[in-house]
PDB file of N, CA, C and O in Angstrom:
ATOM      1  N   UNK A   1       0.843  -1.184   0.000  1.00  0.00           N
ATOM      2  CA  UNK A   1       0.000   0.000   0.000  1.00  0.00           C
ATOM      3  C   UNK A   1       0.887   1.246   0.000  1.00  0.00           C
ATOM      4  O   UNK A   1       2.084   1.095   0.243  1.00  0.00           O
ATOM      5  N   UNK A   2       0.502   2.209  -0.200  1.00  0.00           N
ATOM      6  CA  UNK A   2       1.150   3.623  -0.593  1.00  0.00           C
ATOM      7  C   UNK A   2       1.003   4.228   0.369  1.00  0.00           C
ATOM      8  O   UNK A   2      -0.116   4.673   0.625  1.00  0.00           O
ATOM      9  N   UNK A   3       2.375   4.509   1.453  1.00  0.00           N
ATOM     10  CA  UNK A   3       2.446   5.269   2.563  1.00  0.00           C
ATOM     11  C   UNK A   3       2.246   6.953   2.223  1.00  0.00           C
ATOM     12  O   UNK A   3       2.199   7.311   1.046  1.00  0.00           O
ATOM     13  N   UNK A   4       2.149   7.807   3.178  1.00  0.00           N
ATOM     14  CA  UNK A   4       1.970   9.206   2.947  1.00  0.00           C
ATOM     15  C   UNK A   4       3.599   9.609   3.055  1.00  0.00           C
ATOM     16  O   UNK A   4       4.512   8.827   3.318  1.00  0.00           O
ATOM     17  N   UNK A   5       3.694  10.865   2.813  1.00  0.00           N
ATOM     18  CA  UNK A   5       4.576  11.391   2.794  1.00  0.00           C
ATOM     19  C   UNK A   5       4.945  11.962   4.446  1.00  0.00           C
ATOM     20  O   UNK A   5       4.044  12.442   5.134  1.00  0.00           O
ATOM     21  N   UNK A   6       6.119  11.863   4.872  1.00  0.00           N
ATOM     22  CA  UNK A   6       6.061  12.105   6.356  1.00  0.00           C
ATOM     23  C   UNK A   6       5.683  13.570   6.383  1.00  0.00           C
ATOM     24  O   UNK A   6       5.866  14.237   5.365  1.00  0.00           O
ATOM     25  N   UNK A   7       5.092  14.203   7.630  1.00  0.00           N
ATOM     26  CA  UNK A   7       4.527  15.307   7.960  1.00  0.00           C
ATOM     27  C   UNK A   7       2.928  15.325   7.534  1.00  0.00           C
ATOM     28  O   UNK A   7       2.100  16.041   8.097  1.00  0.00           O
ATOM     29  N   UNK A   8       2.647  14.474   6.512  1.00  0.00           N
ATOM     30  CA  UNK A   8       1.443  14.686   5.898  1.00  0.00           C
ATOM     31  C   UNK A   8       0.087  14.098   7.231  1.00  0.00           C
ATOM     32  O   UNK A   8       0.425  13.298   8.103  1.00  0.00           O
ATOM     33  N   UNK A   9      -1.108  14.549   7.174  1.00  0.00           N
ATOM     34  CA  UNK A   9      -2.210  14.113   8.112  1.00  0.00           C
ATOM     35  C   UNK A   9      -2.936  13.227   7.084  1.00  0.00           C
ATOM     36  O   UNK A   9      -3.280  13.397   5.914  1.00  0.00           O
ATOM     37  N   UNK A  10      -3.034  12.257   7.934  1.00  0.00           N
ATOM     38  CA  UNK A  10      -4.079  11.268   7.453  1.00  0.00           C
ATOM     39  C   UNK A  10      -5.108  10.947   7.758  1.00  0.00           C
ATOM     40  O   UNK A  10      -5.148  10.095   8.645  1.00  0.00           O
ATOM     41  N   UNK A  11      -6.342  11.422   7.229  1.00  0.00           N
ATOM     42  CA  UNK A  11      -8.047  11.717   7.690  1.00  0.00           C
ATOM     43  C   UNK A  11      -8.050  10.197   7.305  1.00  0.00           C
ATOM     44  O   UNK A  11      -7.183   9.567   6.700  1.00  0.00           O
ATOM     45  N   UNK A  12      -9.487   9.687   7.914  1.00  0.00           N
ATOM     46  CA  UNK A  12      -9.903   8.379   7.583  1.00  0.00           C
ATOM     47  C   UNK A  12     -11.806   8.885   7.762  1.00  0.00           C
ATOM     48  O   UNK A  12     -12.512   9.701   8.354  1.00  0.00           O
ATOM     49  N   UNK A  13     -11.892   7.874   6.905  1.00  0.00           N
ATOM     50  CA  UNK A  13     -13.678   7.979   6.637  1.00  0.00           C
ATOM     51  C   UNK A  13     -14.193   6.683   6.349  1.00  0.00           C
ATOM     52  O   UNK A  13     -13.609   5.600   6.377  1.00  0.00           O
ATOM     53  N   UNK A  14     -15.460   6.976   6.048  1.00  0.00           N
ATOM     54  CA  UNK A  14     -16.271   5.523   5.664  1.00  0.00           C
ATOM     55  C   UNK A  14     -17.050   6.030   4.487  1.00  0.00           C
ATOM     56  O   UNK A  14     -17.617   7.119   4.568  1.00  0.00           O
ATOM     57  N   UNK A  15     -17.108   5.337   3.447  1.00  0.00           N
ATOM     58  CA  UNK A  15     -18.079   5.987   2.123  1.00  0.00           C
ATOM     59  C   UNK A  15     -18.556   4.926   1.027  1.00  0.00           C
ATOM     60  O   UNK A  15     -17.939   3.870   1.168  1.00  0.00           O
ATOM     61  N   UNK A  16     -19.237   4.907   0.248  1.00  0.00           N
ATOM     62  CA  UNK A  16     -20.126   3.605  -0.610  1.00  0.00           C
ATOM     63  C   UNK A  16     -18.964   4.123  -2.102  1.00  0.00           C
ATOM     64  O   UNK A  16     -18.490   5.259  -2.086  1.00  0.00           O
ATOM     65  N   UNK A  17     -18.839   3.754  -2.550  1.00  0.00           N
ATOM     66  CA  UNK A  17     -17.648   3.894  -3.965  1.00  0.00           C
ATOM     67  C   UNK A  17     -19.242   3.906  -4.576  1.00  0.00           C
ATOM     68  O   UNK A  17     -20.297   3.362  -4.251  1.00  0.00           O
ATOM     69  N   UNK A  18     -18.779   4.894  -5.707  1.00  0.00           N
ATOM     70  CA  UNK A  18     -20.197   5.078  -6.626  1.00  0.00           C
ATOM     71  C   UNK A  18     -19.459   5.047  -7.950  1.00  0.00           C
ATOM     72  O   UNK A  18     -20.320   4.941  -8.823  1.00  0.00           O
ATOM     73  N   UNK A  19     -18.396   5.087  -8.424  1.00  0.00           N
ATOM     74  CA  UNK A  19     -17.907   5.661  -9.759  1.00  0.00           C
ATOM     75  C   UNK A  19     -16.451   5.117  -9.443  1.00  0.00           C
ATOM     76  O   UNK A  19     -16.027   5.316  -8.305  1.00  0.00           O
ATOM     77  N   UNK A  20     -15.580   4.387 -10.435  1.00  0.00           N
ATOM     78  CA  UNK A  20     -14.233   3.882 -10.545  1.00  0.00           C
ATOM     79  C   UNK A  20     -13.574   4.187 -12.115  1.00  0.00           C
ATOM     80  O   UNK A  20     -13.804   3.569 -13.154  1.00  0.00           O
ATOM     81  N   UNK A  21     -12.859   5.125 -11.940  1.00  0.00           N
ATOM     82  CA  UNK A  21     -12.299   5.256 -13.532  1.00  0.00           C
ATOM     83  C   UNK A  21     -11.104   5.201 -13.257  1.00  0.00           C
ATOM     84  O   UNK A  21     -10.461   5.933 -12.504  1.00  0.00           O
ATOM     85  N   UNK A  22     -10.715   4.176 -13.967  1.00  0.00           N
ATOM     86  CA  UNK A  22      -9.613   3.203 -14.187  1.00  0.00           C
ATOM     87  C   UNK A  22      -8.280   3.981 -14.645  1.00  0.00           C
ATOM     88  O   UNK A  22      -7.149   3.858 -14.175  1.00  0.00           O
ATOM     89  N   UNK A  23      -8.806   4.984 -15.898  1.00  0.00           N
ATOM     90  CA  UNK A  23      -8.129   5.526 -17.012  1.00  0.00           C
ATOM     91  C   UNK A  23      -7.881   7.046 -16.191  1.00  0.00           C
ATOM     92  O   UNK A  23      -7.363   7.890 -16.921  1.00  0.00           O
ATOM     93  N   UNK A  24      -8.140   7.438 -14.976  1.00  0.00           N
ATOM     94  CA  UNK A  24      -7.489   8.482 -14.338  1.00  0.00           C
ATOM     95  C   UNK A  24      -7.041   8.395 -12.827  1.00  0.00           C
ATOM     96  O   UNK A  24      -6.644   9.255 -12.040  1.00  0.00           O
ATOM     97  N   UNK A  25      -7.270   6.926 -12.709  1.00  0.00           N
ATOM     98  CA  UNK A  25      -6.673   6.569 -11.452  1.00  0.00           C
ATOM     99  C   UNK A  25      -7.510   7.610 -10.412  1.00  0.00           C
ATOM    100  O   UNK A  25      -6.923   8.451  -9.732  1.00  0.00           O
ATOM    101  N   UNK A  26      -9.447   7.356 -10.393  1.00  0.00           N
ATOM    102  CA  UNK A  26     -10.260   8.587  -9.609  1.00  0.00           C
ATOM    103  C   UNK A  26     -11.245   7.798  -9.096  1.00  0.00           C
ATOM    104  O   UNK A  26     -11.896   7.214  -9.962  1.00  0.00           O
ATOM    105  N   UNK A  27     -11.631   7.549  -7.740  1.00  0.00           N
ATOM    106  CA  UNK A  27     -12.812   6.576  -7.152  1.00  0.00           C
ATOM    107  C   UNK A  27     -13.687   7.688  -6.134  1.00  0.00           C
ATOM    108  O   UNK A  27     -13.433   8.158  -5.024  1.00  0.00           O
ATOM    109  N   UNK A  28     -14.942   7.873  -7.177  1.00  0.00           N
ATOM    110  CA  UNK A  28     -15.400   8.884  -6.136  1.00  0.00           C
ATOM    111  C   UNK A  28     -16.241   7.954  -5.524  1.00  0.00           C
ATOM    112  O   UNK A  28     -16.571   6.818  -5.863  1.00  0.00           O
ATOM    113  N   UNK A  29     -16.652   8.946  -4.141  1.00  0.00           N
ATOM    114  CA  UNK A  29     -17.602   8.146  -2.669  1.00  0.00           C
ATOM    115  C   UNK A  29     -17.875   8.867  -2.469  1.00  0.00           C
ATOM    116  O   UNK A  29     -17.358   9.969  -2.651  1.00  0.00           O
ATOM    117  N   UNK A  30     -19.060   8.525  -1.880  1.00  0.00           N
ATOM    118  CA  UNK A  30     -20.385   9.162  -1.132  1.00  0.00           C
ATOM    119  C   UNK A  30     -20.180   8.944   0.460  1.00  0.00           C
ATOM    120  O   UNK A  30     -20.663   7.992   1.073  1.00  0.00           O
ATOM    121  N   UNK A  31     -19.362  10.008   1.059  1.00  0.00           N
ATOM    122  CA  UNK A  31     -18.484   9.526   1.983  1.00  0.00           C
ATOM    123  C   UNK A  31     -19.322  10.289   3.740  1.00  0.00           C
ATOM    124  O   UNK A  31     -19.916  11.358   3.882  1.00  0.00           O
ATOM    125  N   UNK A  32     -19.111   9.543   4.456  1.00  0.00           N
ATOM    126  CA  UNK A  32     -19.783  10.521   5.655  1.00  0.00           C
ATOM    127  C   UNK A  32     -18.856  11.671   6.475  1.00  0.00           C
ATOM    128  O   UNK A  32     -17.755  11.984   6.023  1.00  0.00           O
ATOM    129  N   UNK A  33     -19.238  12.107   7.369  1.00  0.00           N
ATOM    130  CA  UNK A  33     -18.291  13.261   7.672  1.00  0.00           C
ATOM    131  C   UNK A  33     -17.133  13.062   8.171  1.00  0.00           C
ATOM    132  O   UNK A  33     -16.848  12.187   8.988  1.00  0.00           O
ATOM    133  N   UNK A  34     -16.498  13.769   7.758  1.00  0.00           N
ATOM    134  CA  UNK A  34     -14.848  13.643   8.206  1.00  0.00           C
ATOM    135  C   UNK A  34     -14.515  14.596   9.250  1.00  0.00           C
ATOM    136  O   UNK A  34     -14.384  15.784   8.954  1.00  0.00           O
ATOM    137  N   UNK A  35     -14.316  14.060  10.830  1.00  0.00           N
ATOM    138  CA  UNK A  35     -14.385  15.256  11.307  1.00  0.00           C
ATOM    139  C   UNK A  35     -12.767  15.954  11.348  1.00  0.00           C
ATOM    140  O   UNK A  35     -12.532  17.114  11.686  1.00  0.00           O
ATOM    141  N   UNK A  36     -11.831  15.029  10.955  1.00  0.00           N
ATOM    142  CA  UNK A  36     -10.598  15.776  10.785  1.00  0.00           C
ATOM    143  C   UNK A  36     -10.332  17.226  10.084  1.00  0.00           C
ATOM    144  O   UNK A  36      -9.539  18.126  10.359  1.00  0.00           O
ATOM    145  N   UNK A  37     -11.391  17.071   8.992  1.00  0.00           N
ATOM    146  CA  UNK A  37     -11.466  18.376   8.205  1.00  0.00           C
ATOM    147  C   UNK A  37     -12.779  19.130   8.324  1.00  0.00           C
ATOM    148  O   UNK A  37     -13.048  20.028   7.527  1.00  0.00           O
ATOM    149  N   UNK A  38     -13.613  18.775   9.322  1.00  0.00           N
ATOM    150  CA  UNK A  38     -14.452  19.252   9.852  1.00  0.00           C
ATOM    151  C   UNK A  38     -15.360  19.541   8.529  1.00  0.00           C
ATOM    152  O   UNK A  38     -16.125  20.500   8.433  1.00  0.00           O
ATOM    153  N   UNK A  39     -15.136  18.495   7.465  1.00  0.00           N
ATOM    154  CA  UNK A  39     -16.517  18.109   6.613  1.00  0.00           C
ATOM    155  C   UNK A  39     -18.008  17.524   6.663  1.00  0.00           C
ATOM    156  O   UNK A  39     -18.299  16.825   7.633  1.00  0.00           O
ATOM    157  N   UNK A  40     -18.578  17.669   6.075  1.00  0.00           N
ATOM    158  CA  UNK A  40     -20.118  16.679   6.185  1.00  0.00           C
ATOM    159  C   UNK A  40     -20.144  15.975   5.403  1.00  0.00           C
ATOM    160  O   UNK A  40     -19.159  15.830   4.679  1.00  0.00           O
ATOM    161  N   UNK A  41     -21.319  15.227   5.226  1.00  0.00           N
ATOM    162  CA  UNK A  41     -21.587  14.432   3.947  1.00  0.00           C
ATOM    163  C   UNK A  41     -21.482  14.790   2.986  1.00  0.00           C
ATOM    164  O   UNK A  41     -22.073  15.845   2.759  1.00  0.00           O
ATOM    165  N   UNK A  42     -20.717  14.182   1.887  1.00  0.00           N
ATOM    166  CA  UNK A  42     -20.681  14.535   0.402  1.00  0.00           C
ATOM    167  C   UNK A  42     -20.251  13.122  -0.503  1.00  0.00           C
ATOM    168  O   UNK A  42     -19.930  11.965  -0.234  1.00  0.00           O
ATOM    169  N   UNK A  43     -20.459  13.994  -1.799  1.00  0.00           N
ATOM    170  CA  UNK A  43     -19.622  12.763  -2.733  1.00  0.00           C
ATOM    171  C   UNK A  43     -18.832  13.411  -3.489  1.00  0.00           C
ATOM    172  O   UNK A  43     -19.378  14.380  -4.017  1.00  0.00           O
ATOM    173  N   UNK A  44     -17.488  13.222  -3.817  1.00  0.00           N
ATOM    174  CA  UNK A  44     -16.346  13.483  -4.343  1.00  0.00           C
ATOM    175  C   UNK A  44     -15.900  12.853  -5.044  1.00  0.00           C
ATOM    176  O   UNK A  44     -16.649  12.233  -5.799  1.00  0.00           O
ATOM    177  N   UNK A  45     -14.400  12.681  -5.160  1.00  0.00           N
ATOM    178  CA  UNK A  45     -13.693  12.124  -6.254  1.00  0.00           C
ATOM    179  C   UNK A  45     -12.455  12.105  -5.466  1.00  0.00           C
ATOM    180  O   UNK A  45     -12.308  13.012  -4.647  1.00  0.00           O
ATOM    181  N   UNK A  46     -11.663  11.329  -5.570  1.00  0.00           N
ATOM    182  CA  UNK A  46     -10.404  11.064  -4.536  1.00  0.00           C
ATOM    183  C   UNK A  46      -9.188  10.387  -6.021  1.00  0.00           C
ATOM    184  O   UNK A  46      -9.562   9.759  -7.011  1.00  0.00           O
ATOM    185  N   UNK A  47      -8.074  10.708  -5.752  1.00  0.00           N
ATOM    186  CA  UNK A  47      -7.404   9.971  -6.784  1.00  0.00           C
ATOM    187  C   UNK A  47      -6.878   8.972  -5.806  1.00  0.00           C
ATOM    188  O   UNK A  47      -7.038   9.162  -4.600  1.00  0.00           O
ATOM    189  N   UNK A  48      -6.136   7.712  -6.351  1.00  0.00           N
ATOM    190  CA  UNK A  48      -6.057   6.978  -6.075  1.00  0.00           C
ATOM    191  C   UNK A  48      -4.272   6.483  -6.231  1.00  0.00           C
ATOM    192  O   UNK A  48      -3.745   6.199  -7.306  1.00  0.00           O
ATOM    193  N   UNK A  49      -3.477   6.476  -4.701  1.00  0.00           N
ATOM    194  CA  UNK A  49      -2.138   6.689  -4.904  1.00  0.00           C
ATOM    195  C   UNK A  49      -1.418   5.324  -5.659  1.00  0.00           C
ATOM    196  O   UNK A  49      -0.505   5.384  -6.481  1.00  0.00           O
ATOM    197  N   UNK A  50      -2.070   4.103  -5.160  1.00  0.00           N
ATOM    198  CA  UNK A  50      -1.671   2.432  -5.250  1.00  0.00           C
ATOM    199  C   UNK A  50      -2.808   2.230  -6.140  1.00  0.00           C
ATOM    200  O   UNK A  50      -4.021   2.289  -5.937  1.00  0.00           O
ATOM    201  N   UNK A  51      -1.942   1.917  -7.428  1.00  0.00           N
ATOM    202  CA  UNK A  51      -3.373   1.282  -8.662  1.00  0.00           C
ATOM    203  C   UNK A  51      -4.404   0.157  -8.054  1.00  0.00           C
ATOM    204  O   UNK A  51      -5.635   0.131  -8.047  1.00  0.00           O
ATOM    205  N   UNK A  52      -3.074  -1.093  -7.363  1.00  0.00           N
ATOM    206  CA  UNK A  52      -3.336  -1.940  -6.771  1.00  0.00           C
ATOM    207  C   UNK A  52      -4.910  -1.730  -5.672  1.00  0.00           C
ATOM    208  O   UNK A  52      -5.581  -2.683  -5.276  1.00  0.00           O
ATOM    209  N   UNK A  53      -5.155  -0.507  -5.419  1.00  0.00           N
ATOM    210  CA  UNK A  53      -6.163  -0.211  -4.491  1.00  0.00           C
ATOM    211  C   UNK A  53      -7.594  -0.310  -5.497  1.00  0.00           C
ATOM    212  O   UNK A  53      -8.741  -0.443  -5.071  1.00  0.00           O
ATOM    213  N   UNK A  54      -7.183  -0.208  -6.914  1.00  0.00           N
ATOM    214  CA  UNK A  54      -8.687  -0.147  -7.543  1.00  0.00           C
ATOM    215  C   UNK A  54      -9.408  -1.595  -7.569  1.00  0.00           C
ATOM    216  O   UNK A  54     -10.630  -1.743  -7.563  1.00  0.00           O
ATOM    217  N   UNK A  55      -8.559  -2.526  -7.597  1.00  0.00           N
ATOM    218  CA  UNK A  55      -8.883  -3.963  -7.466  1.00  0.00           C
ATOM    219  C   UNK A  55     -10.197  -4.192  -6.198  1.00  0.00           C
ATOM    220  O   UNK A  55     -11.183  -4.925  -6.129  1.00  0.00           O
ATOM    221  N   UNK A  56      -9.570  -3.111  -5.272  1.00  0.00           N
ATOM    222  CA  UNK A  56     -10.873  -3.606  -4.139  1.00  0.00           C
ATOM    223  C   UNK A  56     -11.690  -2.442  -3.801  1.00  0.00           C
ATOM    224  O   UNK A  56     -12.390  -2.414  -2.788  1.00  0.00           O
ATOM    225  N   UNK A  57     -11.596  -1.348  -4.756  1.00  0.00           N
ATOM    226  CA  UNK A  57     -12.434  -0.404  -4.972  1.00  0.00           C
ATOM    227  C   UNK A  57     -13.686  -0.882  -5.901  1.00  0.00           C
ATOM    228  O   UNK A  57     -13.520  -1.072  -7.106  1.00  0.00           O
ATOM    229  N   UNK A  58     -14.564  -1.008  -5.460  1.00  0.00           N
ATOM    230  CA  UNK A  58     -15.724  -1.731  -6.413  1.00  0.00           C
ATOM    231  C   UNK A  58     -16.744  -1.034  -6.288  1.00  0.00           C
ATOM    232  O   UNK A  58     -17.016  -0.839  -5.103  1.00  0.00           O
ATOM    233  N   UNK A  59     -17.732  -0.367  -7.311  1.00  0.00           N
ATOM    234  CA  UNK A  59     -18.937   0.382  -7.108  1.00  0.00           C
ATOM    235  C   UNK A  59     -19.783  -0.421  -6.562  1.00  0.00           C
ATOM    236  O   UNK A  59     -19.758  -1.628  -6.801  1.00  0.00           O
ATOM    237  N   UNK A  60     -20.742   0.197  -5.667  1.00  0.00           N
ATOM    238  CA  UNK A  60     -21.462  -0.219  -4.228  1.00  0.00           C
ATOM    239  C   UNK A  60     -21.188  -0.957  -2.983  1.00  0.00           C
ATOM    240  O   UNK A  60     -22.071  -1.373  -2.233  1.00  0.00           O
ATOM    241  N   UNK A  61     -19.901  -1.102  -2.796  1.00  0.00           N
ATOM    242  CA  UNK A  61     -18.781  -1.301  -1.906  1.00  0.00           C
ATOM    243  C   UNK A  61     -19.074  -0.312  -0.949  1.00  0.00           C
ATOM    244  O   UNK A  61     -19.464   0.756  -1.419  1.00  0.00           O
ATOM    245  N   UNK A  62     -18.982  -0.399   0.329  1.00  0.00           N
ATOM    246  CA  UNK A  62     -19.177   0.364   1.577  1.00  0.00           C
ATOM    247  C   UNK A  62     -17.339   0.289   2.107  1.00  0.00           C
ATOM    248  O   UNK A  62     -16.738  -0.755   1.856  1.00  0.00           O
ATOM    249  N   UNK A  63     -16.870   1.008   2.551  1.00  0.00           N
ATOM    250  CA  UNK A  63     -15.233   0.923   2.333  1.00  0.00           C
ATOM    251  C   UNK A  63     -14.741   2.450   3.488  1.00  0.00           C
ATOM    252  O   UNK A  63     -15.077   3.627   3.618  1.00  0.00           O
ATOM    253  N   UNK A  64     -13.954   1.661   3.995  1.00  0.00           N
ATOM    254  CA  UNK A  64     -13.034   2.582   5.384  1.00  0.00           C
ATOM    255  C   UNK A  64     -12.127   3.087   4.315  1.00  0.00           C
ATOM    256  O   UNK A  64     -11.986   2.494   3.245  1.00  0.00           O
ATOM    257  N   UNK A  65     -11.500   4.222   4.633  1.00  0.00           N
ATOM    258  CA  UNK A  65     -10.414   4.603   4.108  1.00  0.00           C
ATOM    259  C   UNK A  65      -9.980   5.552   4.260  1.00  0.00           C
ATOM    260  O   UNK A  65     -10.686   6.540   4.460  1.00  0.00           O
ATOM    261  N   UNK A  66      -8.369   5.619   4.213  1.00  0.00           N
ATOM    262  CA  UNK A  66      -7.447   6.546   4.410  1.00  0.00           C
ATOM    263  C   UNK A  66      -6.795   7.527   3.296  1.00  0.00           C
ATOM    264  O   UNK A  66      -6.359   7.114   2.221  1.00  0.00           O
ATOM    265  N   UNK A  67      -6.789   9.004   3.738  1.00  0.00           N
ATOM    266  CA  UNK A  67      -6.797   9.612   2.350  1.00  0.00           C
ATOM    267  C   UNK A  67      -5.643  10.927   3.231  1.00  0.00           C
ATOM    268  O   UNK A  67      -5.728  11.297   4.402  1.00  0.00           O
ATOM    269  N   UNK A  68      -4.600  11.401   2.130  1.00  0.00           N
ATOM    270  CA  UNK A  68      -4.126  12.690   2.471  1.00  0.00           C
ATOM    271  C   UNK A  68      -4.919  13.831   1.526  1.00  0.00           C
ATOM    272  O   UNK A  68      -5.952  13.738   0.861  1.00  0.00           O
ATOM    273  N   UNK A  69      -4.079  14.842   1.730  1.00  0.00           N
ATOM    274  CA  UNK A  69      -4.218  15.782   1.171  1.00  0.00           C
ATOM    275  C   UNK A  69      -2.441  16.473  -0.193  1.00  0.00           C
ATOM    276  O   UNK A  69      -1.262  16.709   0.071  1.00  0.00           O
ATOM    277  N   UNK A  70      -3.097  16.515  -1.255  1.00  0.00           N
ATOM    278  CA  UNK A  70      -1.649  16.332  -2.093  1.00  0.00           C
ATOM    279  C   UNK A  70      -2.183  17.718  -2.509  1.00  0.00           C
ATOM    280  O   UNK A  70      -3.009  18.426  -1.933  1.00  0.00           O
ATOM    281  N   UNK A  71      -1.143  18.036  -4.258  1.00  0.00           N
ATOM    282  CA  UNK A  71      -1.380  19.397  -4.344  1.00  0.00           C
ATOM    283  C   UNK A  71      -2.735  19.602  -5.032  1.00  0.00           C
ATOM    284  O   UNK A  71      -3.499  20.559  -4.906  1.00  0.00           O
ATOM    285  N   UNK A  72      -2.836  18.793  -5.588  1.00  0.00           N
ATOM    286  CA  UNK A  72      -4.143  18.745  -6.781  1.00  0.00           C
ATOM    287  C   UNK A  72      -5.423  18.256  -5.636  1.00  0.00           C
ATOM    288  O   UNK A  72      -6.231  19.185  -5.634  1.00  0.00           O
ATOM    289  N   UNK A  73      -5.751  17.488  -4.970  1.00  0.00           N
ATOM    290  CA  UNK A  73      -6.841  17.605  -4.259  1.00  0.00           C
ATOM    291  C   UNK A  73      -6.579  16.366  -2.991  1.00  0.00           C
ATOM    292  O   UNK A  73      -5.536  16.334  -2.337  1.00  0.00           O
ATOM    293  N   UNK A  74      -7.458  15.610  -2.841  1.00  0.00           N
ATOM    294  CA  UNK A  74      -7.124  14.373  -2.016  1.00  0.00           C
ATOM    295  C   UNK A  74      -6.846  13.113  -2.375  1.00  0.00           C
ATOM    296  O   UNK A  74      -7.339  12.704  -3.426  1.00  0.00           O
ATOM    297  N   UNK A  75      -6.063  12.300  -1.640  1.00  0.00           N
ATOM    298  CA  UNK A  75      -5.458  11.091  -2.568  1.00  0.00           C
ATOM    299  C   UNK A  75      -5.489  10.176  -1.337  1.00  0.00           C
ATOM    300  O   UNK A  75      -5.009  10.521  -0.257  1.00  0.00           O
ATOM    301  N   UNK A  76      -6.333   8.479  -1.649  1.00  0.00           N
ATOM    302  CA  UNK A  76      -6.471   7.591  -0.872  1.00  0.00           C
ATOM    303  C   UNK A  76      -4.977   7.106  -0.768  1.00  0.00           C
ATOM    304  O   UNK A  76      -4.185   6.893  -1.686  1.00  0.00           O
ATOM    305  N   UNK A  77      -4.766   6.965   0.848  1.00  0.00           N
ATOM    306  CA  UNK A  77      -3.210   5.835   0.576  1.00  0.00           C
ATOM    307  C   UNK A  77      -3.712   4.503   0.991  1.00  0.00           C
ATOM    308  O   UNK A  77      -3.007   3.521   0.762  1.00  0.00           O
ATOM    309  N   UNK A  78      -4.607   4.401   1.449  1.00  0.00           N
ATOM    310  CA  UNK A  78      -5.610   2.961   2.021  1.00  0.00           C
ATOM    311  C   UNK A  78      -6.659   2.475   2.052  1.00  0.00           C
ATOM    312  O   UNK A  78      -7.625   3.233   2.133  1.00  0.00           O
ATOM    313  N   UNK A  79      -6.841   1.254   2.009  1.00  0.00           N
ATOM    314  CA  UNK A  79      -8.455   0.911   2.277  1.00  0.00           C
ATOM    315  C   UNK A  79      -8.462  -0.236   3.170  1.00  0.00           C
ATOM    316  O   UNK A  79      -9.530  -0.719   3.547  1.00  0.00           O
TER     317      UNK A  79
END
C-alpha cells in the first residue's frame, strides 16, 4: 500500500464507492463526515495513490479509508 509522505495528516472515513475510472486513477464516494477536516456528507472524487487499491475499490462497496491531502486535491493511501 502507498504510505503518505512524512509530515502529511491522514483523515480516515467511511463511504459507498459510486464511480471507478480506471483511465485516471479517480474513485469517487459518497463519503460521511470527516471530522478531521471538519466536513459533512458529500460525494467526491479522490485519486487513487496504489493502482493496486482499484482492485478492491468496487462500485457499491461500503469501504473505510485513508486519504491525504496532495497538491491537486485528495489522494487515498488505504483501504
Amino acid at each position: 500500500m502507498g504510505k503518505p509522505a512524512a509530515g502529511q495528516t491522514v483523515h480516515m472515513a467511511n463511504g459507498k464507492v459510486t464511480t471507478v475510472d480506471t483511465g485516471t486513477n479517480v474513485v469517487t464516494l459518497a463519503h460521511e463526515p470527516v471530522k478531521s477536516l471538519n466536513w459533512p456528507v458529500m460525494t467526491m472524487g479522490f485519486q487513487v495513490k496504489d493502482k493496486m487499491l482499484l482492485d478492491k475499490l468496487i462500485v457499491g462497496k461500503t469501504v473505510d479509508f485513508e486519504f491525504t491531502q496532495a497538491a491537486k486535491g485528495y489522494v487515498i493511501t488505504n483501504e
